[in-house]
PDB file of N, CA, C and O in Angstrom:
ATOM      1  N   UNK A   1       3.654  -3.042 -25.993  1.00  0.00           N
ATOM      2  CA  UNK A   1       3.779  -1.851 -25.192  1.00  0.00           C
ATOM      3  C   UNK A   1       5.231  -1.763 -24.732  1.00  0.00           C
ATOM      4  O   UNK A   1       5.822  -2.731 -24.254  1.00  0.00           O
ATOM      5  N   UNK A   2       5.844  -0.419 -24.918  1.00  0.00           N
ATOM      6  CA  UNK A   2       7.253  -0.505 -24.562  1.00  0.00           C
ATOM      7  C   UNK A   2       7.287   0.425 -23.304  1.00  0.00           C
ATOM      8  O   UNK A   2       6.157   0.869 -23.101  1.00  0.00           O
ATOM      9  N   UNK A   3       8.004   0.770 -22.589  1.00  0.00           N
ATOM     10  CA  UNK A   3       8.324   1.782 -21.962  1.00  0.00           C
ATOM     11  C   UNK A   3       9.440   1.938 -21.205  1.00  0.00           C
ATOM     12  O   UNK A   3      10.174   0.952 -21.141  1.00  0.00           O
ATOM     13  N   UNK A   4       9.874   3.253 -20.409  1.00  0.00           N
ATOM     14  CA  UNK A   4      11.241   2.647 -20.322  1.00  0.00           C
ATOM     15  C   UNK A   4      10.970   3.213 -18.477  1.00  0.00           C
ATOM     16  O   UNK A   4      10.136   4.026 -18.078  1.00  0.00           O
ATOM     17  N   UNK A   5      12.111   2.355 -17.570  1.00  0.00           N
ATOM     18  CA  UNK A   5      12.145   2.682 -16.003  1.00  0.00           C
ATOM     19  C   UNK A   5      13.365   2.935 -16.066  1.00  0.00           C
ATOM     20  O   UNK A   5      14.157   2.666 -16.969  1.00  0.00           O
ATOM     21  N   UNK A   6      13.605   3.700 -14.658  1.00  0.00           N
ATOM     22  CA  UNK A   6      15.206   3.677 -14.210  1.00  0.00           C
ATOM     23  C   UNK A   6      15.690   2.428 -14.174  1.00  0.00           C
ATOM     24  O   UNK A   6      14.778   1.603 -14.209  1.00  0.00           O
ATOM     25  N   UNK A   7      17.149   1.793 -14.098  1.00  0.00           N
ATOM     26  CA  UNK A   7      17.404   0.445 -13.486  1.00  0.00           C
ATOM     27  C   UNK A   7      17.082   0.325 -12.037  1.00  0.00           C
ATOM     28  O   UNK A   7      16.769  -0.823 -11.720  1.00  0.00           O
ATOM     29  N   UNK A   8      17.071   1.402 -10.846  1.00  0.00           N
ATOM     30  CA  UNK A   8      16.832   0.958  -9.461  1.00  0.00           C
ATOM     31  C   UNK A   8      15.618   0.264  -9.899  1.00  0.00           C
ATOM     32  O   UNK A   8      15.372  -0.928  -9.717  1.00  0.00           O
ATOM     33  N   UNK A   9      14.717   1.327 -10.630  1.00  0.00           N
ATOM     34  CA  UNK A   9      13.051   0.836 -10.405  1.00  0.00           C
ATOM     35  C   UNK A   9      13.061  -0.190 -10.992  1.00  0.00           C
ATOM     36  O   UNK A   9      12.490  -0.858 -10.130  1.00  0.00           O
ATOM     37  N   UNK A  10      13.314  -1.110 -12.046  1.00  0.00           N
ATOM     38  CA  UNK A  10      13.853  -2.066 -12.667  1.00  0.00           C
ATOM     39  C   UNK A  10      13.933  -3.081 -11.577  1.00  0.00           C
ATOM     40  O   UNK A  10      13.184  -4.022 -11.315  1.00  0.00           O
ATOM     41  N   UNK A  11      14.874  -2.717 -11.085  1.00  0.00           N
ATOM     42  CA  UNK A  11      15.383  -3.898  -9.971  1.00  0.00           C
ATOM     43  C   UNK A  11      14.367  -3.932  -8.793  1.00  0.00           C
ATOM     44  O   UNK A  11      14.399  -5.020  -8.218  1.00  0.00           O
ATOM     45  N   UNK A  12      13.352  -2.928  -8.199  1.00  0.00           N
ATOM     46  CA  UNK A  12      13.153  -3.226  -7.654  1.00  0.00           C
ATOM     47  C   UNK A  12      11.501  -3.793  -7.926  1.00  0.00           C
ATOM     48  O   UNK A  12      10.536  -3.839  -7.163  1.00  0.00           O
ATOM     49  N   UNK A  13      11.673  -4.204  -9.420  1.00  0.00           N
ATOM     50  CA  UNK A  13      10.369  -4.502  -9.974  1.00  0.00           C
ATOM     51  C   UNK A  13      10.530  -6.008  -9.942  1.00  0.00           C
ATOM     52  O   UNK A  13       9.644  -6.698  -9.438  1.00  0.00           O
ATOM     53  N   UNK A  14      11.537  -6.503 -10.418  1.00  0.00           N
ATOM     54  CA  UNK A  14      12.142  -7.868 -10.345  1.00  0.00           C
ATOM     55  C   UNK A  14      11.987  -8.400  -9.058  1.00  0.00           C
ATOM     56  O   UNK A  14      11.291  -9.401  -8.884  1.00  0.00           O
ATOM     57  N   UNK A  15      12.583  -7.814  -8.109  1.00  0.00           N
ATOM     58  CA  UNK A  15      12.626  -8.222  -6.362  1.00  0.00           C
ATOM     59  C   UNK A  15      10.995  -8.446  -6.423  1.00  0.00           C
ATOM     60  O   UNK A  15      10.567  -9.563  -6.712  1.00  0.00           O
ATOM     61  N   UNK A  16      10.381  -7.700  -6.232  1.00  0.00           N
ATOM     62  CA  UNK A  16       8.906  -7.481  -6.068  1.00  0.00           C
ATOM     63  C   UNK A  16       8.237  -8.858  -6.687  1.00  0.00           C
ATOM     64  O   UNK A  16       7.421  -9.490  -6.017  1.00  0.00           O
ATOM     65  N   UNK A  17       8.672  -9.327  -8.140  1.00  0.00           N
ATOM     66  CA  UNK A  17       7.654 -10.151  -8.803  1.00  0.00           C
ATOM     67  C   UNK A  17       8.257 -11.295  -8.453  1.00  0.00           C
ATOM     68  O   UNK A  17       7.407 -12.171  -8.614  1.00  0.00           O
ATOM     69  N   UNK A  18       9.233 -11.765  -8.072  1.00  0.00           N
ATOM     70  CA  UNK A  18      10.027 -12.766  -7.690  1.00  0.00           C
ATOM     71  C   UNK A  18       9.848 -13.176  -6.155  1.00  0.00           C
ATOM     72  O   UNK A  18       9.762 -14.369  -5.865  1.00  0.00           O
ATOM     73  N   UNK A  19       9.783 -12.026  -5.017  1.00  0.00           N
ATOM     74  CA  UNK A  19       9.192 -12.496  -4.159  1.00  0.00           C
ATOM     75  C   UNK A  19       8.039 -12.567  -3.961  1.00  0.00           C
ATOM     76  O   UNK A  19       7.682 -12.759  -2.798  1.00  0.00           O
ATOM     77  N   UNK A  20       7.284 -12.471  -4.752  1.00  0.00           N
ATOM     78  CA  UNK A  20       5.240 -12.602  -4.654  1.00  0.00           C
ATOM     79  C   UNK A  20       5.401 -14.229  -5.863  1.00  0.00           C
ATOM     80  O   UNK A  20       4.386 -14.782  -6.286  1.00  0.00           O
ATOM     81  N   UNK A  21       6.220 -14.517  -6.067  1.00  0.00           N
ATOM     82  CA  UNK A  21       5.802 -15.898  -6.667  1.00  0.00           C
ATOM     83  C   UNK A  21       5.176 -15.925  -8.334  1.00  0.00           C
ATOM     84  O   UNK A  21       4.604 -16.912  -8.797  1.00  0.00           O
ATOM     85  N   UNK A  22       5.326 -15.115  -8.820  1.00  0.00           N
ATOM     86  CA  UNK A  22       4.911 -14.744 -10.249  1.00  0.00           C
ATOM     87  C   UNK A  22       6.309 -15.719 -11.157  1.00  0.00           C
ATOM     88  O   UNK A  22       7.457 -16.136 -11.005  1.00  0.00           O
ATOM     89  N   UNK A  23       5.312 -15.669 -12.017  1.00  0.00           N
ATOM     90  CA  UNK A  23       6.505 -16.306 -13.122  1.00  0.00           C
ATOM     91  C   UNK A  23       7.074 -15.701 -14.026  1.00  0.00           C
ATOM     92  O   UNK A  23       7.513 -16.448 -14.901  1.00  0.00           O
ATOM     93  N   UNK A  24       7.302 -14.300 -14.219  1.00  0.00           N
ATOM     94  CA  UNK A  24       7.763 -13.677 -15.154  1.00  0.00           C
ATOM     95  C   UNK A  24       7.457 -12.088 -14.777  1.00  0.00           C
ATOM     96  O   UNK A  24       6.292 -11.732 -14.602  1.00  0.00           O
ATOM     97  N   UNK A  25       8.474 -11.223 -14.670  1.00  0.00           N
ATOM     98  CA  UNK A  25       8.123 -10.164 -14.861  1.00  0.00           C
ATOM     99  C   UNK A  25       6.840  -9.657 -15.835  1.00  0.00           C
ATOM    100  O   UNK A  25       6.077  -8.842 -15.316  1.00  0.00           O
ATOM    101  N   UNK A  26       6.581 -10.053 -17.094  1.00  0.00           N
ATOM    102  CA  UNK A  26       5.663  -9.333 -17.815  1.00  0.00           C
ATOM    103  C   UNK A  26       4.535  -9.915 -17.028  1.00  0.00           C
ATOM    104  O   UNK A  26       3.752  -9.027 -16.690  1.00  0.00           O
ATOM    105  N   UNK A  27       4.113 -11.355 -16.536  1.00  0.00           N
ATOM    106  CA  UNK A  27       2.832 -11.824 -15.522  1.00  0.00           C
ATOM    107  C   UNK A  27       2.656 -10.673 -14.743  1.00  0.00           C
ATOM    108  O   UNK A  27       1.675  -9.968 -14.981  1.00  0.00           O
ATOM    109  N   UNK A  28       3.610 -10.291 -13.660  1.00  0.00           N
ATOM    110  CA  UNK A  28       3.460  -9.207 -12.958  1.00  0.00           C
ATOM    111  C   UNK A  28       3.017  -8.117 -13.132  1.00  0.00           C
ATOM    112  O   UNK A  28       2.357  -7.446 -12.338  1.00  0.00           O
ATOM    113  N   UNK A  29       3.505  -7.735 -14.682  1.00  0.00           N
ATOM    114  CA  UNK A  29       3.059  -6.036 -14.865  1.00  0.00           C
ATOM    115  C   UNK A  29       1.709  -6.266 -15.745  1.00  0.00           C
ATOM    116  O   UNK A  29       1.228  -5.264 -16.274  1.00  0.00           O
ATOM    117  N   UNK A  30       1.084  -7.488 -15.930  1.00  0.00           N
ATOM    118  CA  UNK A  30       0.110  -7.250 -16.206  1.00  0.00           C
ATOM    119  C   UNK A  30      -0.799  -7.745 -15.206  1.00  0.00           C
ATOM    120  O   UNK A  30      -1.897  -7.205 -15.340  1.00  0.00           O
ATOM    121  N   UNK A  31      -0.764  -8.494 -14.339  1.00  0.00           N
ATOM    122  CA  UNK A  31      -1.554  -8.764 -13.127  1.00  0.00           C
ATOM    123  C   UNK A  31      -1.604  -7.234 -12.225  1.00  0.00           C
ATOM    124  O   UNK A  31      -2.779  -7.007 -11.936  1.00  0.00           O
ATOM    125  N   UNK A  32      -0.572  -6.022 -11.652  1.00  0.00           N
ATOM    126  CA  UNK A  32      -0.594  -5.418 -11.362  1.00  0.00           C
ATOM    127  C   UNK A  32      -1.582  -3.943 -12.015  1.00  0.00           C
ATOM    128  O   UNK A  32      -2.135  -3.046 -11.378  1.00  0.00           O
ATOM    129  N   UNK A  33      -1.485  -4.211 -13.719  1.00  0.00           N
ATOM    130  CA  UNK A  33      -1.865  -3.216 -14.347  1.00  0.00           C
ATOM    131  C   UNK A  33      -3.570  -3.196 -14.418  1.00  0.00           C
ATOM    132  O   UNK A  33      -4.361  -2.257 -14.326  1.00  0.00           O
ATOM    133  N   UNK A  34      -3.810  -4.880 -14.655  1.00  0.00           N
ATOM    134  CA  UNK A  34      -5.376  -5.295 -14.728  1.00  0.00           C
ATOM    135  C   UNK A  34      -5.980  -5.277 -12.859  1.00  0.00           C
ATOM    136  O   UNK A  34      -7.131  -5.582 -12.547  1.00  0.00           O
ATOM    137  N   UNK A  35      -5.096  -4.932 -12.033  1.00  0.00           N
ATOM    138  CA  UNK A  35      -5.416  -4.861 -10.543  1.00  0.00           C
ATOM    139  C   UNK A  35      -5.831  -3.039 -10.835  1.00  0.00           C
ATOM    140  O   UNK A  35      -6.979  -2.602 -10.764  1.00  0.00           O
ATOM    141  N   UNK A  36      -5.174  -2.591 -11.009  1.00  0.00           N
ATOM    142  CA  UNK A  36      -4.849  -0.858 -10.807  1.00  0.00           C
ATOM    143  C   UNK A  36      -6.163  -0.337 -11.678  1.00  0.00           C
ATOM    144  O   UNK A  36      -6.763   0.684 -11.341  1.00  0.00           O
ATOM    145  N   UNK A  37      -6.596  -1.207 -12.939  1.00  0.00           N
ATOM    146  CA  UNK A  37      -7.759  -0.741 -13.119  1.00  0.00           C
ATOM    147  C   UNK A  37      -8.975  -1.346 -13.212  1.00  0.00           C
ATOM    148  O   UNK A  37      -9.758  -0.845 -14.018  1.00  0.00           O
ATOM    149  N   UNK A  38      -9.410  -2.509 -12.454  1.00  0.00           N
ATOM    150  CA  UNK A  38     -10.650  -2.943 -11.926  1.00  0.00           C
ATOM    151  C   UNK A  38     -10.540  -2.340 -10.188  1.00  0.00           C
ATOM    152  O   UNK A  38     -11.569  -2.197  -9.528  1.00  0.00           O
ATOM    153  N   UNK A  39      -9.299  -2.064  -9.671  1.00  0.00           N
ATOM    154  CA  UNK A  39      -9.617  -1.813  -8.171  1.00  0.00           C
ATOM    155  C   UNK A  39      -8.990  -0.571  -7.844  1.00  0.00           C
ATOM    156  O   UNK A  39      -7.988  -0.559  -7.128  1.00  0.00           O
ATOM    157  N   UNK A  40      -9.611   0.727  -8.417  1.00  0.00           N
ATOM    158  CA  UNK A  40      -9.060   2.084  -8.144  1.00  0.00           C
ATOM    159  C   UNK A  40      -9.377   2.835  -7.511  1.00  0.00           C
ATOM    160  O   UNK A  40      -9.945   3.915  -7.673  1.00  0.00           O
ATOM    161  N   UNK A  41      -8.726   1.864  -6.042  1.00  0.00           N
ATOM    162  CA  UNK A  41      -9.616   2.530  -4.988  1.00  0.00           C
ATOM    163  C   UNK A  41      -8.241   3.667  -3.951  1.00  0.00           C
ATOM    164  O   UNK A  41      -8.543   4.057  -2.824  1.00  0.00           O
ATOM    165  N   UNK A  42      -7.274   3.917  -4.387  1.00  0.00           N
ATOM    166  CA  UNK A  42      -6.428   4.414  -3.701  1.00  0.00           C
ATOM    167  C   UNK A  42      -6.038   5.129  -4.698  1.00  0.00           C
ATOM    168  O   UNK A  42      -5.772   4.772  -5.846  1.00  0.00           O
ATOM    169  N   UNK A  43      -5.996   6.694  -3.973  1.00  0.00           N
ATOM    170  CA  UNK A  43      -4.977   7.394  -4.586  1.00  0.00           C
ATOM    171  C   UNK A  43      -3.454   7.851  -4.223  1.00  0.00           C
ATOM    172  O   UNK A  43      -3.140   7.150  -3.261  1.00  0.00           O
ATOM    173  N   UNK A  44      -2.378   8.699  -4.553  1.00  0.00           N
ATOM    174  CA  UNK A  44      -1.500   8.826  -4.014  1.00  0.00           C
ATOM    175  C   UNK A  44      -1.626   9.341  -2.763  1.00  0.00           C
ATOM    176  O   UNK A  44      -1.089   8.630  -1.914  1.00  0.00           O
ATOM    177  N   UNK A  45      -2.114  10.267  -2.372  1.00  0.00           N
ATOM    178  CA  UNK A  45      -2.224  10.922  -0.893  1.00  0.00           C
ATOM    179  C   UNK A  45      -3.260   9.718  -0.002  1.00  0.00           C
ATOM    180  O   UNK A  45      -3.217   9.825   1.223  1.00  0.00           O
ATOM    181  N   UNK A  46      -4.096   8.690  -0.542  1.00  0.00           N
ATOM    182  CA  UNK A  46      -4.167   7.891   0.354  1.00  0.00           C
ATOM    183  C   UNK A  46      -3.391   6.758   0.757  1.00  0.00           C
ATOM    184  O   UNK A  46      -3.318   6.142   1.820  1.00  0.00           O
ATOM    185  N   UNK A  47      -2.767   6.622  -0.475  1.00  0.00           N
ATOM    186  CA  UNK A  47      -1.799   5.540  -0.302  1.00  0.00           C
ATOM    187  C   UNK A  47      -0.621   6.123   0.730  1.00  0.00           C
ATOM    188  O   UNK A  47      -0.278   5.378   1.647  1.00  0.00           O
ATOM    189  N   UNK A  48      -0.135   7.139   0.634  1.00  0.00           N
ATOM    190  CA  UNK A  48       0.899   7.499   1.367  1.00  0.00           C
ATOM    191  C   UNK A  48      -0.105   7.939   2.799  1.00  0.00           C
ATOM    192  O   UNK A  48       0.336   9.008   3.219  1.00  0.00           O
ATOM    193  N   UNK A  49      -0.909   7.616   3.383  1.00  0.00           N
ATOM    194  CA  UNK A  49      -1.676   8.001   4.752  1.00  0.00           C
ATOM    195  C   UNK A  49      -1.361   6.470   4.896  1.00  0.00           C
ATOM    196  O   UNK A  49      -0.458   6.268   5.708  1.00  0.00           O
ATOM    197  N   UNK A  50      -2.006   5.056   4.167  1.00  0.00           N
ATOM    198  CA  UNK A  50      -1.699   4.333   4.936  1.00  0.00           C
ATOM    199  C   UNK A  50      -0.345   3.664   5.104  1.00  0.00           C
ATOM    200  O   UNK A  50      -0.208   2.899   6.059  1.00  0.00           O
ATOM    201  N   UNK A  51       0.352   3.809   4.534  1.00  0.00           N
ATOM    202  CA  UNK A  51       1.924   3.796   4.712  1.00  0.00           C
ATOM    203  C   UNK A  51       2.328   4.533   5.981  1.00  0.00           C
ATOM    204  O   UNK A  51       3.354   4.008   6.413  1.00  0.00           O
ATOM    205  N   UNK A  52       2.012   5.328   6.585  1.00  0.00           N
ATOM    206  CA  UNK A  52       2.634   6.192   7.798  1.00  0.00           C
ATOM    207  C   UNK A  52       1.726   5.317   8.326  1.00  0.00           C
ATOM    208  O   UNK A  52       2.296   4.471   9.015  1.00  0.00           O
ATOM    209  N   UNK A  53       0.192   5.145   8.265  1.00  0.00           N
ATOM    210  CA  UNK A  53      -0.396   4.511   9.672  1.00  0.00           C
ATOM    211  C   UNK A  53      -0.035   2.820   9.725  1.00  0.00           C
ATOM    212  O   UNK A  53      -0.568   2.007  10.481  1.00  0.00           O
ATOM    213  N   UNK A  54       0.814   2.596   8.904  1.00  0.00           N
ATOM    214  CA  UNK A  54       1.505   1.236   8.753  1.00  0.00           C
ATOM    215  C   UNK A  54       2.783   1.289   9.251  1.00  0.00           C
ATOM    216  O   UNK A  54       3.257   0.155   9.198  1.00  0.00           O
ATOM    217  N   UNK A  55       3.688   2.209   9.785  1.00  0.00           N
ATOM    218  CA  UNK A  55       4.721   2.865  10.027  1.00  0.00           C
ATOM    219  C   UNK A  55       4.122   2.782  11.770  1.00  0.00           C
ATOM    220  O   UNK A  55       4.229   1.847  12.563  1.00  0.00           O
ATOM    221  N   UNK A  56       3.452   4.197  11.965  1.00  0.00           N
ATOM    222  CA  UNK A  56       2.765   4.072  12.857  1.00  0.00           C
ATOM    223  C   UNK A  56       2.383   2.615  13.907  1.00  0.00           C
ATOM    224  O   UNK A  56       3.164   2.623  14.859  1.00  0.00           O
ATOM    225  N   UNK A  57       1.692   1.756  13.951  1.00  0.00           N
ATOM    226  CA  UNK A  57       1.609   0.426  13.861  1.00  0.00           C
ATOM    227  C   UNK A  57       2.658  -0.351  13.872  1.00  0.00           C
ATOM    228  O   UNK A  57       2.540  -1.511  14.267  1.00  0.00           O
ATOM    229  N   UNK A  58       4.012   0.205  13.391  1.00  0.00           N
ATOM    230  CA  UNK A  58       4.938  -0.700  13.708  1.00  0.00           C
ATOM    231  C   UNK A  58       5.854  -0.434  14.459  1.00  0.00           C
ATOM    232  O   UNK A  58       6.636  -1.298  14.859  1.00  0.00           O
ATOM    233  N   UNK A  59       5.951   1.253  14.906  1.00  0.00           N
ATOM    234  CA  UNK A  59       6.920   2.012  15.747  1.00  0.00           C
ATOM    235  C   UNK A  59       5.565   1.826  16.706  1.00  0.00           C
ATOM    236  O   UNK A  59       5.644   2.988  17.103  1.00  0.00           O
ATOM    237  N   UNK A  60       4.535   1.383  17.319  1.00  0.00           N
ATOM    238  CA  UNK A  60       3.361   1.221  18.348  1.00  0.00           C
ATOM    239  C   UNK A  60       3.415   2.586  18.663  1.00  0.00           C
ATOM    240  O   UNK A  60       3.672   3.057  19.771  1.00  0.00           O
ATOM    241  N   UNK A  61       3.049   3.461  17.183  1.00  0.00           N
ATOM    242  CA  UNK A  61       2.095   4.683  18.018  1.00  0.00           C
ATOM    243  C   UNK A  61       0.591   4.817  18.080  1.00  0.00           C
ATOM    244  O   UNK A  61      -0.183   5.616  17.553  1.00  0.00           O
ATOM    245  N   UNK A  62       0.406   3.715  18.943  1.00  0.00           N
ATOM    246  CA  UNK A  62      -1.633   3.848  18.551  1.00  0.00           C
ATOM    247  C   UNK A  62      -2.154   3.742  19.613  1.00  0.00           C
ATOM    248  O   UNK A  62      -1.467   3.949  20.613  1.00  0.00           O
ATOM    249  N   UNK A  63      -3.469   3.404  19.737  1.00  0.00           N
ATOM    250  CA  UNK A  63      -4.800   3.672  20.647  1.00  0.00           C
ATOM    251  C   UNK A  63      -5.437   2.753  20.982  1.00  0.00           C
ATOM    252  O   UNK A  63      -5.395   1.728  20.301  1.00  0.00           O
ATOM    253  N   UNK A  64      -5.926   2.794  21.693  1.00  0.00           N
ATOM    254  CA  UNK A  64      -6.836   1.665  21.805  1.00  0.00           C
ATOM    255  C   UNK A  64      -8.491   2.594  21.644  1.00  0.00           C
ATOM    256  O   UNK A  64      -8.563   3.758  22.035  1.00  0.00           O
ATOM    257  N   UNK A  65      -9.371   2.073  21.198  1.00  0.00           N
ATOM    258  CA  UNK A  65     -10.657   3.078  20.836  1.00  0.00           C
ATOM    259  C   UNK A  65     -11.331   3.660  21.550  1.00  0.00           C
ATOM    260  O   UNK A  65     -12.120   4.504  21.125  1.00  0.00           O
ATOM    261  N   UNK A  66     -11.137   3.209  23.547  1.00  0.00           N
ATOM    262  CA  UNK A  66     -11.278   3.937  24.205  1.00  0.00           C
ATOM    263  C   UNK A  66     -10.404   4.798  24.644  1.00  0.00           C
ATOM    264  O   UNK A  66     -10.863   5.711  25.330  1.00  0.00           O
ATOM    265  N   UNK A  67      -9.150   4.779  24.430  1.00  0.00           N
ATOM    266  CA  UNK A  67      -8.381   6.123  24.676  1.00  0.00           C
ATOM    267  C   UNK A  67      -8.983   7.208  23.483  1.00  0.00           C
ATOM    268  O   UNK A  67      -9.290   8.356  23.802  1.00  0.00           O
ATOM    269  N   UNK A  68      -9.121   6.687  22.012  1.00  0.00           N
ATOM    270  CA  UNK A  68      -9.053   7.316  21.310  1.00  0.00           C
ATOM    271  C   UNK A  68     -10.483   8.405  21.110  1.00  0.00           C
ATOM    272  O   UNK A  68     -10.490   9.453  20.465  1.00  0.00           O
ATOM    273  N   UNK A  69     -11.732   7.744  21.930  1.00  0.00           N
ATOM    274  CA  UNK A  69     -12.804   8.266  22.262  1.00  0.00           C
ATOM    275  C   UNK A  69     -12.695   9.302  23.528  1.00  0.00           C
ATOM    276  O   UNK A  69     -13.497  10.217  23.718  1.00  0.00           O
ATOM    277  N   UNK A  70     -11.726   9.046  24.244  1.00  0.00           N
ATOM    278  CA  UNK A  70     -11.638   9.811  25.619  1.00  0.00           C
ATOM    279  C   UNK A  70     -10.887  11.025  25.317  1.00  0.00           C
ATOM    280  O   UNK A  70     -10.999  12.061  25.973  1.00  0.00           O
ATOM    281  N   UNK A  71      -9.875  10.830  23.988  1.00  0.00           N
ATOM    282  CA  UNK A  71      -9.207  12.089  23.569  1.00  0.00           C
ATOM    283  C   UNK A  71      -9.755  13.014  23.030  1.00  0.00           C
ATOM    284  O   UNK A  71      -9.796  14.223  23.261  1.00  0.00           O
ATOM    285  N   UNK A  72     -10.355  12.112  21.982  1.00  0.00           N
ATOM    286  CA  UNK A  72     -11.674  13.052  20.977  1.00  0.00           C
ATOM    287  C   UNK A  72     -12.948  13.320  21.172  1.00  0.00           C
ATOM    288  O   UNK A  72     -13.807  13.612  20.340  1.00  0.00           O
ATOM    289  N   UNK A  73     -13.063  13.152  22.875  1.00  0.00           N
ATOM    290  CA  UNK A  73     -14.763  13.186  22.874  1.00  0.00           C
ATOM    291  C   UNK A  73     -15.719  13.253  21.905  1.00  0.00           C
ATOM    292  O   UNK A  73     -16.502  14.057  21.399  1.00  0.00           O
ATOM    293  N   UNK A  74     -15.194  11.545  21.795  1.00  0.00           N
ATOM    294  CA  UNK A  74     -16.808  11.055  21.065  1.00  0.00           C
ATOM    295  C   UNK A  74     -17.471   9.882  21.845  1.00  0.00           C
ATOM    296  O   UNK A  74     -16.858   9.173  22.644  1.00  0.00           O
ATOM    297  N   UNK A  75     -18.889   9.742  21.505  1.00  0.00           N
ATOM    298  CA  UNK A  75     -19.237   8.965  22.218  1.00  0.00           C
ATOM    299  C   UNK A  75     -19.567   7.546  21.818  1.00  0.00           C
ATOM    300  O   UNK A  75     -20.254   7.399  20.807  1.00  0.00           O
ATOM    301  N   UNK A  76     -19.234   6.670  22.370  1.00  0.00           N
ATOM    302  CA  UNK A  76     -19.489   5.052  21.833  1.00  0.00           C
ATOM    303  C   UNK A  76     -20.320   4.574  21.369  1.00  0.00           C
ATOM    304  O   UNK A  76     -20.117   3.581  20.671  1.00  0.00           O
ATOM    305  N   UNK A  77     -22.269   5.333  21.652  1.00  0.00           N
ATOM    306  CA  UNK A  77     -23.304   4.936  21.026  1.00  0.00           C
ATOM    307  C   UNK A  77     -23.155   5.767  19.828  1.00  0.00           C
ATOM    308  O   UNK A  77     -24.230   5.766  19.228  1.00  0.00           O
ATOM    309  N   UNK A  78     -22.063   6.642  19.088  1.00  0.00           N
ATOM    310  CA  UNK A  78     -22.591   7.158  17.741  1.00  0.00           C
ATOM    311  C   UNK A  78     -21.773   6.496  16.557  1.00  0.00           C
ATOM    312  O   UNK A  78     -22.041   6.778  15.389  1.00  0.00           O
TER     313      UNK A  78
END
């Protein structure tokens, strides 16, 4: 299988497999590729929701579940 990336993406494919401990770029793109299709559970618009609420979470914009019930009137037994 050939294909071709930019060099950033390149490089930042290398960084990636090198700091997760893999032994070879091609290990990586096939551990990643055989991940992407036994576990296709994210799509792009969810993936990019939890990226902001991971963002979120790190700039501490969050709730605690009783604020977040007291905002949204809902109630705790539902």
């Amino acid at each position: 299988m050939n294909f071709k990336v930019t060099q950033s993406f390149l490089n930042e494919i290398d960084s990636t497999w090198q700091g997760r401990g893999f032994n070879s770029r091609s290990e990586f793109i096939r551990y990643t590729l055989r991940d992407a299709i036994e576990f296709p559970t994210f799509d792009r618009d969810e993936l990019i929701a939890l990226l902001q609420a991971e963002g979120d979470i790190r700039d501490r914009r969050t709730m605690s579940a009783d604020e977040a019930r007291e905002q949204f009137g809902t109630d705790s037994d539902e």
